[in-house]
N, C-alpha and C positions, 0 to 999 in steps of 0.2 A: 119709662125706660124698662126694657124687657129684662128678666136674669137668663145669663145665658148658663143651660145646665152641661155640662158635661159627662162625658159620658163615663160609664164603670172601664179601669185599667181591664186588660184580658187577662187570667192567670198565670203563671210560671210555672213549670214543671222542672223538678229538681235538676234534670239534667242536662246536655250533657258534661255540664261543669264542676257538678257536687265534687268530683275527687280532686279536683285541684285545688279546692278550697279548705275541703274536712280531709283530704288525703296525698298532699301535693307529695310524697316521697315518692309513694306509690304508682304518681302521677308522671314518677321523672323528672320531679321540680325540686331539686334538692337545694339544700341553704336556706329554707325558710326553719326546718325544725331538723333536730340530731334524729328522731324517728315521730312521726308520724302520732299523733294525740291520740289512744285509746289504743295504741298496737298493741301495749303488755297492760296485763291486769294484775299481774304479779308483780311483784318490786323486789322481795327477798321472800325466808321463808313465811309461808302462813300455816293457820289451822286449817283442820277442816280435810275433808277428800276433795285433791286437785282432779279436775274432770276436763275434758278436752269435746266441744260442742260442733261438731260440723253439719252443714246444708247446703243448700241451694234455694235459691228465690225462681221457682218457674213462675210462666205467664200461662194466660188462659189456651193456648194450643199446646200446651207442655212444656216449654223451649225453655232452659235454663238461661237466665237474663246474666249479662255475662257485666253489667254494666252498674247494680245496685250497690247501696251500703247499709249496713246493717250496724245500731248501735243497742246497746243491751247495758242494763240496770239492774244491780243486785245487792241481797242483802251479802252479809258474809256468813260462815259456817255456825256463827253463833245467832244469827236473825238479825244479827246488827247492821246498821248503814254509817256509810263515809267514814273514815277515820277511827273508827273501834279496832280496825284491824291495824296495823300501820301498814303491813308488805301488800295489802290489798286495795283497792282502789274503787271497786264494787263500778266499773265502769267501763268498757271497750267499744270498739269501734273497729269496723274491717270492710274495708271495698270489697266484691267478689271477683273472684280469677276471671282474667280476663280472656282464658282460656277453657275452661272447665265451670265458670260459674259456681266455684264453690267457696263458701265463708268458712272459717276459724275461730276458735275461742278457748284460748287458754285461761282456765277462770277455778271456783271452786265451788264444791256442790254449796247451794245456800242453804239457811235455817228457814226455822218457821218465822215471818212475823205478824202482828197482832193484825185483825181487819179491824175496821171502825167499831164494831161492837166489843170487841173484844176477844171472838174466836180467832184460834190460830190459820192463817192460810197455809196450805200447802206448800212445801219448797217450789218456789218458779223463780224465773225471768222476764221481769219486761222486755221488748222486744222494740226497735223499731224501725220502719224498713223508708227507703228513699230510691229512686230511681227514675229515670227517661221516662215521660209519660204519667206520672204519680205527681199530682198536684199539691197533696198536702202529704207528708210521712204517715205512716199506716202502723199502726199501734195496736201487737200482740202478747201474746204472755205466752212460754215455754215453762211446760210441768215434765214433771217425769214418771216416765213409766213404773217404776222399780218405788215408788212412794202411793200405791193403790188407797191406801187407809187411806193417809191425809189427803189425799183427792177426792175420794168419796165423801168428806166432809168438807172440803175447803168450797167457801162463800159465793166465792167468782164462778164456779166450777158449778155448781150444784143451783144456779140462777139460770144458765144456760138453758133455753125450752128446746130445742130440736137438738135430744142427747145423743143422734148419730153424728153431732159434727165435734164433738167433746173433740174427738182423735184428733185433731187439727193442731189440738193446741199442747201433744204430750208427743216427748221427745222419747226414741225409742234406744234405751242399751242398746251397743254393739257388742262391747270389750268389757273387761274391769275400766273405770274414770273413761269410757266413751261413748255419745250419745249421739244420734242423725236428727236433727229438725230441721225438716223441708219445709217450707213456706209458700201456698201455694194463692198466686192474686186473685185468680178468677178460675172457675170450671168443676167438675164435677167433686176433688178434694177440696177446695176455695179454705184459706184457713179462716178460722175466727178473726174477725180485727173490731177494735173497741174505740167506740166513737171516746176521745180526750179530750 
């Protein structure tokens, strides 16, 4: 008697469903949630410098992908994670306009916290992105400009071999508490993404 092998499922690509599932208000599907999971990162007051994070996810021809969502991981103002904070949640989540392609984050600037050996990383954001076409979520980290020191020494940062694409992963001042990271999939900026 023969086995009969079957063949590999073919992939799935996130979209074009992810918002209705991780973002159904958004979606125009109201009645599932009062707002949307990961909309506010704030609860009441916190510490810390509140900072406000905008971008855009383009594709390899440039075109601002109007269709992505973008979910981001943080410590709080003291390096802490989950729950040190109470009005903080160290956690958001945001579709991009479906007109302009651009993401929001109302969050606060993070601390340092420890890497596996013990040195301090640099204040960042985990990052991570989903969309039409993206088979698995694409996993980056957001540093900041305005924290030079601690990036010249933080772990992640200072492993990196081709140190003209550092830029990819450092979010640049606009304002006071305002920062632009654009994220870019494929092409000549291509951001850093980190196999997880």
């Amino acid at each position: 008697m023969s086995q009969k092998l079957l063949r590999e499922t073919s992939s799935q690509t996130a979209g074009p469903y992810v918002h209705i599932g991780c973002t159904p208000n958004f979606a125009e599907m109201s009645g599932v949630y009062d707002e949307d999971l990961g909309a506010k990162m704030k609860t009441g007051p916190i510490k810390g410098e509140e900072i406000t994070i905008t971008g855009q996810v383009f594709d390899g021809t440039g075109m601002a992908i109007r269709d992505a969502m973008i979910e981001i991981w943080q410590a709080d103002a003291d390096g802490g994670f989950a729950l040190t904070e109470s009005n903080f949640t160290g956690w958001g989540r945001c579709p991009t306009d479906m007109e302009t392609g651009q993401f929001q984050f109302d969050t606060v600037k993070p601390g340092q916290v420890p890497y596996m050996d013990g040195r301090l990383q640099a204040p960042h954001i985990t990052v991570w992105i989903v969309a039409r076409g993206i088979n698995l979520g694409l996993h980056t980290r957001l540093y900041f400009d305005d924290e030079a020191k601690a990036n010249a020494a933080d772990p992640i940062l200072t492993k990196i071999e081709h140190r003209n694409r550092v830029p990819t992963l450092i979010a640049k001042k606009q304002s006071s508490g305002s920062y632009l990271f654009d994220i870019h999939l494929q092409g000549e900026h291509e951001t850093i993404f980190f196999d997880m």
